[in-house]
C-alpha positions as a LaTeX table, in Angstrom:
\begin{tabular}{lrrr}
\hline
Residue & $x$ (\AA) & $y$ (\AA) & $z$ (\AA) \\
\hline
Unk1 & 6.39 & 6.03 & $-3.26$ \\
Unk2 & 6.25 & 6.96 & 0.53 \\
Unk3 & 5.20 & 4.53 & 3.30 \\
Unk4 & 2.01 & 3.73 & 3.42 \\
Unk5 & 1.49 & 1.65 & 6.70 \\
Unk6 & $-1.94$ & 2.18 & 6.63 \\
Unk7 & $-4.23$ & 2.84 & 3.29 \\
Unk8 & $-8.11$ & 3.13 & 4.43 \\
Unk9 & $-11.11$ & 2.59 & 1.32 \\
Unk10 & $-13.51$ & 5.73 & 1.31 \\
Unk11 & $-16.59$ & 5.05 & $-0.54$ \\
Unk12 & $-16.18$ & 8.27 & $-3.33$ \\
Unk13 & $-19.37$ & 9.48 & $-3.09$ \\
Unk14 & $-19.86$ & 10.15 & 0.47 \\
Unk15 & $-18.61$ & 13.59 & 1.49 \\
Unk16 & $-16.79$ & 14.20 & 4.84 \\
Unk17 & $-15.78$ & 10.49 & 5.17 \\
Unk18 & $-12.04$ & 11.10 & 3.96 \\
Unk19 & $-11.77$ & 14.08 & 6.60 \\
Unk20 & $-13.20$ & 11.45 & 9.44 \\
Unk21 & $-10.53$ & 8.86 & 8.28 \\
Unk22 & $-7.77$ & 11.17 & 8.27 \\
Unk23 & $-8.31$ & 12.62 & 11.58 \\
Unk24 & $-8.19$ & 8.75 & 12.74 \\
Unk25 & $-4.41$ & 8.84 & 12.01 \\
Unk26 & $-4.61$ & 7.06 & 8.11 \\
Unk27 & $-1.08$ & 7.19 & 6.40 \\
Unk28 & $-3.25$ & 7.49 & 2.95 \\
Unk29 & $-6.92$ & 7.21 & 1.49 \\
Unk30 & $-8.15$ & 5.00 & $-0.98$ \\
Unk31 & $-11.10$ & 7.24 & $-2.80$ \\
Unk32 & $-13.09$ & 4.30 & $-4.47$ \\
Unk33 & $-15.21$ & 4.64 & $-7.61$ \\
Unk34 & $-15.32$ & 0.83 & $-7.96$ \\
Unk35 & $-17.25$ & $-1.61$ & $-5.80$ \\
Unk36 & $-18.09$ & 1.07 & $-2.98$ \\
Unk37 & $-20.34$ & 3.27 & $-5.16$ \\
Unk38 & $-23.37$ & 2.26 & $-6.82$ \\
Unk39 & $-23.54$ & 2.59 & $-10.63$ \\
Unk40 & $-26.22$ & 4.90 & $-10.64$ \\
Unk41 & $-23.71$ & 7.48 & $-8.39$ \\
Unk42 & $-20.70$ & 6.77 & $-10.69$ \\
Unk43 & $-20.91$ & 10.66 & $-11.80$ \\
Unk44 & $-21.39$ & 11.84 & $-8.18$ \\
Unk45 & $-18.68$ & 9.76 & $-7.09$ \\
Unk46 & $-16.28$ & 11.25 & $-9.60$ \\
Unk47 & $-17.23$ & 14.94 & $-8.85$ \\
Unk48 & $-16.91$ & 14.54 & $-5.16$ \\
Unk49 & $-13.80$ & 12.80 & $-5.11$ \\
Unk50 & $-12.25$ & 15.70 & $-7.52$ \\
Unk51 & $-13.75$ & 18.15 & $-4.63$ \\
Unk52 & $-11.87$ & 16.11 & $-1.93$ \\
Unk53 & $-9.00$ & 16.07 & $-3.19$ \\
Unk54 & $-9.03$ & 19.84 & $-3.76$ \\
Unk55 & $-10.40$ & 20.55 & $-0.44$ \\
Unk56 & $-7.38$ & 18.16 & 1.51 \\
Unk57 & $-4.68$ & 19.79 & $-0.34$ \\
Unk58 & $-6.19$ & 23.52 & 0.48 \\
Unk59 & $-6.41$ & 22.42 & 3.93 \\
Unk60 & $-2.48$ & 21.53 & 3.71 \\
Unk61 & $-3.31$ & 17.78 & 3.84 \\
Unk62 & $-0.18$ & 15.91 & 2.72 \\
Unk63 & $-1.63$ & 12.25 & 3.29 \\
Unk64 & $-1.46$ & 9.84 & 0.55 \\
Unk65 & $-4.42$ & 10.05 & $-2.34$ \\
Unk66 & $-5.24$ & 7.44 & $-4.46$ \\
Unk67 & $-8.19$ & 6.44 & $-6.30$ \\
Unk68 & $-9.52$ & 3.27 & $-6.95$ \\
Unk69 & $-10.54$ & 3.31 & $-10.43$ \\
Unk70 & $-13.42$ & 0.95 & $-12.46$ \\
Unk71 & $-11.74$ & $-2.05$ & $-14.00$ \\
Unk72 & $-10.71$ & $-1.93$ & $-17.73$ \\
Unk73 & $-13.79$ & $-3.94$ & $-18.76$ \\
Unk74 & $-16.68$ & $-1.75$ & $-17.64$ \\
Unk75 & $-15.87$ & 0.31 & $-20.19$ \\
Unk76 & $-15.90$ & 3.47 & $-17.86$ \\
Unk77 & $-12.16$ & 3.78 & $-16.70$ \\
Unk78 & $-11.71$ & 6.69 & $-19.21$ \\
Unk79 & $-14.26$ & 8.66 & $-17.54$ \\
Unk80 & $-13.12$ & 8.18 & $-14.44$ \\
Unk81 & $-9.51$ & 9.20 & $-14.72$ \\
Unk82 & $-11.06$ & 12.33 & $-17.20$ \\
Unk83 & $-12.63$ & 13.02 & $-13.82$ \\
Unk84 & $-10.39$ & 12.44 & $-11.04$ \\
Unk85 & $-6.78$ & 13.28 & $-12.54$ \\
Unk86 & $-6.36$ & 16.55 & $-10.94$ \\
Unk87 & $-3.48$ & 17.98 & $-9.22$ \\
Unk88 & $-2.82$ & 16.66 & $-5.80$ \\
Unk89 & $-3.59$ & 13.35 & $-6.61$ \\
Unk90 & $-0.76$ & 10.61 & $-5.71$ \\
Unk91 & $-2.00$ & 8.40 & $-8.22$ \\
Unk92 & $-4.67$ & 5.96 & $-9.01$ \\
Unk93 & $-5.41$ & 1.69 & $-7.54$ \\
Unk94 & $-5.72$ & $-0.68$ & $-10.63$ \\
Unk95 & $-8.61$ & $-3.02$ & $-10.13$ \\
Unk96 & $-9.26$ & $-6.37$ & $-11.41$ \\
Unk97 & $-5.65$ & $-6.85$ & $-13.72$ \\
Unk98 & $-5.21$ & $-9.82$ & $-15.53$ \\
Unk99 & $-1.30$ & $-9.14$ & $-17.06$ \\
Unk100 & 0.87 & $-5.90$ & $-17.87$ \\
Unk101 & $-1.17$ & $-5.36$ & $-20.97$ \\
Unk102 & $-3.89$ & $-4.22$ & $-18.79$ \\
Unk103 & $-1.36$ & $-1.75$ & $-16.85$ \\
Unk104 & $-0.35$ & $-0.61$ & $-20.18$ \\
Unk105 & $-3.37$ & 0.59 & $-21.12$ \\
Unk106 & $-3.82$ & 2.41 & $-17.98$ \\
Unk107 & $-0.66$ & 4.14 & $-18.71$ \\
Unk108 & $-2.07$ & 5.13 & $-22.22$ \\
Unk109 & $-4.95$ & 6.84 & $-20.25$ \\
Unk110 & $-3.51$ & 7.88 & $-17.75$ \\
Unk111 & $-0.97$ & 9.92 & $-20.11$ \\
Unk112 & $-3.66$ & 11.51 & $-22.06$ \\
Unk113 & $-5.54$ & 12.72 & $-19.09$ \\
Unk114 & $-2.46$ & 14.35 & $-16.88$ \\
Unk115 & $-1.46$ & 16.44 & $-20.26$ \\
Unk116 & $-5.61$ & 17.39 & $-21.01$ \\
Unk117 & $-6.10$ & 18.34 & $-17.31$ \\
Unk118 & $-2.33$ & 20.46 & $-16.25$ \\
Unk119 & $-1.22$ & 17.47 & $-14.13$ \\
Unk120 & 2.80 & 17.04 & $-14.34$ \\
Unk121 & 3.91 & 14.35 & $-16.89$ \\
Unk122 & 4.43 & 10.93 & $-14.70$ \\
Unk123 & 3.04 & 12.63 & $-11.77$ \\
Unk124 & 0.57 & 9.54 & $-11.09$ \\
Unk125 & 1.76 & 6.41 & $-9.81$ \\
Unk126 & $-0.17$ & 2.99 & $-9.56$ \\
Unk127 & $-0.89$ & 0.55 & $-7.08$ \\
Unk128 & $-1.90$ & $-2.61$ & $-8.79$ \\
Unk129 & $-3.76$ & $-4.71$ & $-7.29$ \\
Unk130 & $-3.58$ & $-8.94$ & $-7.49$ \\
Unk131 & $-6.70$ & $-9.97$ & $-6.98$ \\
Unk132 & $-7.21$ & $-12.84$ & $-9.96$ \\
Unk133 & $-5.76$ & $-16.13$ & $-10.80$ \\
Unk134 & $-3.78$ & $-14.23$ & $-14.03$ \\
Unk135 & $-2.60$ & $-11.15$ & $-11.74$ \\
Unk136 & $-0.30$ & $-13.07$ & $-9.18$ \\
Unk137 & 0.63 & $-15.58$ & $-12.23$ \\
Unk138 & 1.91 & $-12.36$ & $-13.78$ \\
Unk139 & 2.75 & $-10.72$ & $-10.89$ \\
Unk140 & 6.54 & $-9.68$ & $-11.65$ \\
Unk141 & 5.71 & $-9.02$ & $-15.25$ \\
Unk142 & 3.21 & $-6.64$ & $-14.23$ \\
Unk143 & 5.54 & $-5.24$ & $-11.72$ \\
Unk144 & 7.92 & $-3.53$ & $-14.49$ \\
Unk145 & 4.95 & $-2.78$ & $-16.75$ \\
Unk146 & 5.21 & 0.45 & $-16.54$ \\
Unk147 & 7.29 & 3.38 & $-14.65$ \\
Unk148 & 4.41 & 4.40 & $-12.96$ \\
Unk149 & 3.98 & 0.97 & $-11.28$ \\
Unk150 & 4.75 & 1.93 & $-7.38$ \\
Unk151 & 3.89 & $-0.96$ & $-5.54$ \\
Unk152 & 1.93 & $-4.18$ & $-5.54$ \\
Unk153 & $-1.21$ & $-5.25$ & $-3.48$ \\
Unk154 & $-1.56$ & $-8.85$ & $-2.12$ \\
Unk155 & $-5.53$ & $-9.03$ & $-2.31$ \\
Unk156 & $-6.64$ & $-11.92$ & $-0.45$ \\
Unk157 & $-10.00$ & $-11.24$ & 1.13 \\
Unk158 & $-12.68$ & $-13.50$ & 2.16 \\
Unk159 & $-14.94$ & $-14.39$ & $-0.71$ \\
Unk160 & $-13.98$ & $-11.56$ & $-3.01$ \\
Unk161 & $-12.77$ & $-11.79$ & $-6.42$ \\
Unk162 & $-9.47$ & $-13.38$ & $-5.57$ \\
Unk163 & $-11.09$ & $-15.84$ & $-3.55$ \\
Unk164 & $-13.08$ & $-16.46$ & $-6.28$ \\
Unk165 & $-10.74$ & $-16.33$ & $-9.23$ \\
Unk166 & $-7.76$ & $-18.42$ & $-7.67$ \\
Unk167 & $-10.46$ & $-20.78$ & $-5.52$ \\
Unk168 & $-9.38$ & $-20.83$ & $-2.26$ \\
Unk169 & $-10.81$ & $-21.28$ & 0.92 \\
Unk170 & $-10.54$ & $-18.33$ & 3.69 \\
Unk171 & $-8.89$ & $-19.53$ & 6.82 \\
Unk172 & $-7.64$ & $-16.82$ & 9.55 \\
Unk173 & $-4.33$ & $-18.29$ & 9.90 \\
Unk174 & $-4.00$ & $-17.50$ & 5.98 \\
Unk175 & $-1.68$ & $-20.42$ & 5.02 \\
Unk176 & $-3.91$ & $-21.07$ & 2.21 \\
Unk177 & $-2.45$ & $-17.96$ & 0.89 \\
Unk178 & 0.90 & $-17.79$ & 2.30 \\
Unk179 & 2.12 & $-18.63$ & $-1.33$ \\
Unk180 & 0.46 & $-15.87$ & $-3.17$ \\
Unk181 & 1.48 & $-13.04$ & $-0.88$ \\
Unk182 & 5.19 & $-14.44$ & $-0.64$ \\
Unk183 & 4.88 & $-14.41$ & $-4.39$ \\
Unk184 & 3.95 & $-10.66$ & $-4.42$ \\
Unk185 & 6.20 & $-9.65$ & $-1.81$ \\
Unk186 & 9.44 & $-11.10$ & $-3.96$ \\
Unk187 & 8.02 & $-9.55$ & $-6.86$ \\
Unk188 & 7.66 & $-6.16$ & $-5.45$ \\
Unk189 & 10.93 & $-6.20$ & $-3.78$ \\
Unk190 & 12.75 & $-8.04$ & $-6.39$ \\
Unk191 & 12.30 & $-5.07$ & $-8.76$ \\
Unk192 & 13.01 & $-2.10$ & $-6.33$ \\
Unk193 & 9.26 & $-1.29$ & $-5.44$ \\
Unk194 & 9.99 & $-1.43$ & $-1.44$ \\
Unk195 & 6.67 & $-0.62$ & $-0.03$ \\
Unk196 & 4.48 & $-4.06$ & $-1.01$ \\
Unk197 & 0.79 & $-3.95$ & 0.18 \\
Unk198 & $-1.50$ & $-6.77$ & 2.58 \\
Unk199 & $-5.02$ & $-6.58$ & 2.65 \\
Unk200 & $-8.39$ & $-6.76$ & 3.30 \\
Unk201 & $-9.11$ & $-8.11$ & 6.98 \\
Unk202 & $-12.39$ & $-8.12$ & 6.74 \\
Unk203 & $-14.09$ & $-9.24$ & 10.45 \\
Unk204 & $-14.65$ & $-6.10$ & 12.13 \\
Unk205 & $-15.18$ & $-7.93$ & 15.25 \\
Unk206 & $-12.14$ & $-10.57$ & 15.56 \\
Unk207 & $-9.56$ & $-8.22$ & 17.18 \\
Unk208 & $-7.22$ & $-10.32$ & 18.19 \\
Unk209 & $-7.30$ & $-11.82$ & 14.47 \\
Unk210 & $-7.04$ & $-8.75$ & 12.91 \\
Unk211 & $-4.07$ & $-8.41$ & 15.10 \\
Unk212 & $-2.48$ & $-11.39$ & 14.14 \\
Unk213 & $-2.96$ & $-10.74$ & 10.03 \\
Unk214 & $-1.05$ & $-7.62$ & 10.23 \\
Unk215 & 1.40 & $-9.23$ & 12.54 \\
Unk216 & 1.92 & $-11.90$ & 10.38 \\
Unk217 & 2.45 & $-10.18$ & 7.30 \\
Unk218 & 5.39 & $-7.33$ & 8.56 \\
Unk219 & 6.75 & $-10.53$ & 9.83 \\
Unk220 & 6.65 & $-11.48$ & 6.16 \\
Unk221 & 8.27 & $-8.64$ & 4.81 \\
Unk222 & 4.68 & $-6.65$ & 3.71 \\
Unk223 & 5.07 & $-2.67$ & 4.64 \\
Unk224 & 1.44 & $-1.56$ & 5.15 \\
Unk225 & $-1.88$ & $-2.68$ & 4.73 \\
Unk226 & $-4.58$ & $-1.95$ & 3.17 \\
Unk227 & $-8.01$ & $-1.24$ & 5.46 \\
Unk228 & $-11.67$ & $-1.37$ & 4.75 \\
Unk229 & $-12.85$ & 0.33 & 8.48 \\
Unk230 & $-11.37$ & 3.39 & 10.55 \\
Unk231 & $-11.04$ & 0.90 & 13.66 \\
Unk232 & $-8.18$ & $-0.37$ & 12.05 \\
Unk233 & $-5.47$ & 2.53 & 11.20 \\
Unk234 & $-4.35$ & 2.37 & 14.55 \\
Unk235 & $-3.44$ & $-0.87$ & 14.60 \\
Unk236 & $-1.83$ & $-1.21$ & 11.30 \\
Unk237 & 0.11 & 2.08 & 11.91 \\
Unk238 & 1.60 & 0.25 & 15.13 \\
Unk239 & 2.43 & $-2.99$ & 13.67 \\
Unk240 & 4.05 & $-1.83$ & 10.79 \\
Unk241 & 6.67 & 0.58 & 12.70 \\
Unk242 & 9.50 & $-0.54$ & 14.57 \\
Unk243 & 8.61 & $-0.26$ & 17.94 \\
Unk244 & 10.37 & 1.44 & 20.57 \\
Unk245 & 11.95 & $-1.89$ & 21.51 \\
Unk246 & 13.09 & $-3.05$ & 17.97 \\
Unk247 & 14.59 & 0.86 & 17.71 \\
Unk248 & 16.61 & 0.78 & 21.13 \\
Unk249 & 18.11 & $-3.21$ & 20.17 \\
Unk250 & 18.93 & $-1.86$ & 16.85 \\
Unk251 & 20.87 & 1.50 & 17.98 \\
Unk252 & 22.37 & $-0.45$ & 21.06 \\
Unk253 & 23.68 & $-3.23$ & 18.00 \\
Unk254 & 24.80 & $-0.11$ & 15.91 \\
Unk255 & 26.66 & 1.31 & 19.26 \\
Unk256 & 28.67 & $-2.16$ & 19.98 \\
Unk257 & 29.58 & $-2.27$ & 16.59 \\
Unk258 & 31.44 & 1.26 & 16.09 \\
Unk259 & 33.17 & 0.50 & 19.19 \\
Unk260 & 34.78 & $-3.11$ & 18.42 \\
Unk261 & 35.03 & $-1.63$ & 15.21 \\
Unk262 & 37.25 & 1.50 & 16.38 \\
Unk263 & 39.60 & $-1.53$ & 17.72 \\
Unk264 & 40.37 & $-2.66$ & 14.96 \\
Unk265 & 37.41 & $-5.51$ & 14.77 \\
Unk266 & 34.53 & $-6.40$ & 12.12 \\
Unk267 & 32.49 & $-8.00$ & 14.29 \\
Unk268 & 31.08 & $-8.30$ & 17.56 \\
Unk269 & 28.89 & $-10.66$ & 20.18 \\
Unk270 & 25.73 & $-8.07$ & 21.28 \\
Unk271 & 22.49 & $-9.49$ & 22.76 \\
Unk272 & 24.09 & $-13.41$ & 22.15 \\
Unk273 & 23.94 & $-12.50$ & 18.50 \\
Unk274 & 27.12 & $-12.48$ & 16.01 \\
Unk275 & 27.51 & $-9.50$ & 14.49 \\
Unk276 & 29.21 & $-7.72$ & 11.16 \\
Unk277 & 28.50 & $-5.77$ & 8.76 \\
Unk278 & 25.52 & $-6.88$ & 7.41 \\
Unk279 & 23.89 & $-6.84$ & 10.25 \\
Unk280 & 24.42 & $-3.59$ & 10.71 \\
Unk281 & 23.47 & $-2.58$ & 7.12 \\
Unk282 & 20.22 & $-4.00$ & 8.26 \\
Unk283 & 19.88 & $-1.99$ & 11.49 \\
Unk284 & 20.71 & 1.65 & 9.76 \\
Unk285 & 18.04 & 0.48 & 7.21 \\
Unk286 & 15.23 & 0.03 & 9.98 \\
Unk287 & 16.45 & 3.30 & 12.07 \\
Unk288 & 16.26 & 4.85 & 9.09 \\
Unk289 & 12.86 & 3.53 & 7.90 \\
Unk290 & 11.86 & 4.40 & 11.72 \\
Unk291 & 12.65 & 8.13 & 11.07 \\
Unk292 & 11.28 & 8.46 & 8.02 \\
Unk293 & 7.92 & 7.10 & 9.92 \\
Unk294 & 8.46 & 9.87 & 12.23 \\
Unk295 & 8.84 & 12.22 & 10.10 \\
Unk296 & 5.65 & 11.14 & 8.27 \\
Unk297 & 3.60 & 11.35 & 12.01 \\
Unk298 & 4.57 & 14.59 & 12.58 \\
\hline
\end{tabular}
């Protein structure tokens, strides 16, 4: 899976929205078919997404695609990945998962529909979200469900079904759900999926909180975030890159090293910090995590 610092939600149905939201700088889209589009504009929502997907990759588009799929029990999932599974997808968001039996059975789907519609065998990847009570119990069983498993998404909105399901209370500050996102981070990095998902902040108008959530969780170990409104990529895009500050302390800490280290030395006092080689490990891993940012900008 690549980087996703920021993943925006485009309602499926609406045309021209995923163009808008990636000329606002989004890393990757979220096409929904779930909650975003009405039941009676399932069909539309399904044809139009297919079109958008087209038309981005014909345009040379190389953002991250997904699509947010009905859950399992609506009894429509089938027809939406008969739909949507088309070349130049990245892969699809599982909604509403209870354990791996439920990512299993998007695998089976999934499976059929890349061989019936010329997509490459294990092309699509998931992001499954956590977003009931069952879901983060399960959370590192679901995890290694399945190969295409890419990453996880915390879910912890403001009276949405995780709210709902687990029972909490919404607080800004988020310690009421400190444990379940540290719970999905370990889980995601604990079996090699290195690119674990935040989301949604959902007050449009609270800047400085929206601020703080994303701050919060890359502080936390979370590499992107998941976004319900445009005004938001640039934010998330910021917070989770090393900054120009964190790049320059790292390269200066990689500098001191090689040079203690050329006398004959494994370790080294830069910035009032001991140093040695596992520091350093850590500092090549964020230059080159910077890089690979860049490379994704440009």
């Amino acid at each position: 899976m690549r980087p996703l610092r920021s993943l925006l939600f485009v309602p499926g149905h609406r045309e021209g929205w995923a163009e808008k939201a990636i000329a606002a700088g989004a890393d990757g889209l979220i096409l929904d078919l779930e909650d975003s589009v009405p039941l009676h504009l399932k069909d539309q929502g399904r044809a139009v997404t297919a079109r958008t997907i087209g038309s981005l990759r014909a345009a040379g588009s190389d953002v991250g695609l997904y699509v947010r799929l009905n859950a399992l029990d609506t009894g429509i999932t089938g027809d939406d990945i008969a739909a949507v599974a088309v070349p130049g997808l990245d892969g699809f968001v599982l909604p509403k998962t209870y354990g791996p039996e439920d990512i299993v059975r998007f695998d089976a789907l999934v499976t059929h529909f890349e061989r019936a519609n010329g997509v490459d065998a294990g092309k699509l990847e998931f992001i499954c979200c956590l977003e009931t009570a069952e879901a983060y119990a399960n959370c590192e069983r679901i995890a290694v469900a399945s190969p295409r498993v890419a990453t996880l998404f915390a879910g912890t909105a403001r009276d949405a079904d995780v709210s709902r399901s687990v029972g909490f209370q919404f607080t800004p500050a988020g310690e009421e759900t400190l444990y379940l996102r540290s719970r999905a981070l370990l889980a995601a990095r604990a079996n090699g999926l290195e690119f674990p998902l935040v989301g949604v902040w959902q007050d449009l108008t609270d800047h400085d909180g929206a601020r703080n959530f994303s701050e919060r969780n890359r502080e936390l170990g979370f590499r992107g975030q998941v976004l319900i409104h445009p005004s938001h990529i640039a934010l998330a895009n910021e917070v989770f890159s090393p900054s120009d500050a964190e790049i320059a302390f790292y390269a200066g800490m990689i500098e001191a090293f090689e040079a203690a280290e050329a006398k004959g030395l494994a370790a080294v006092r830069y910035e009032d910090m001991h140093v040695d080689y596992a520091h350093i490990k850590t500092a090549r891993e964020i230059l080159a995590y910077a890089h690979s940012l860049s490379r994704v900008a440009g």
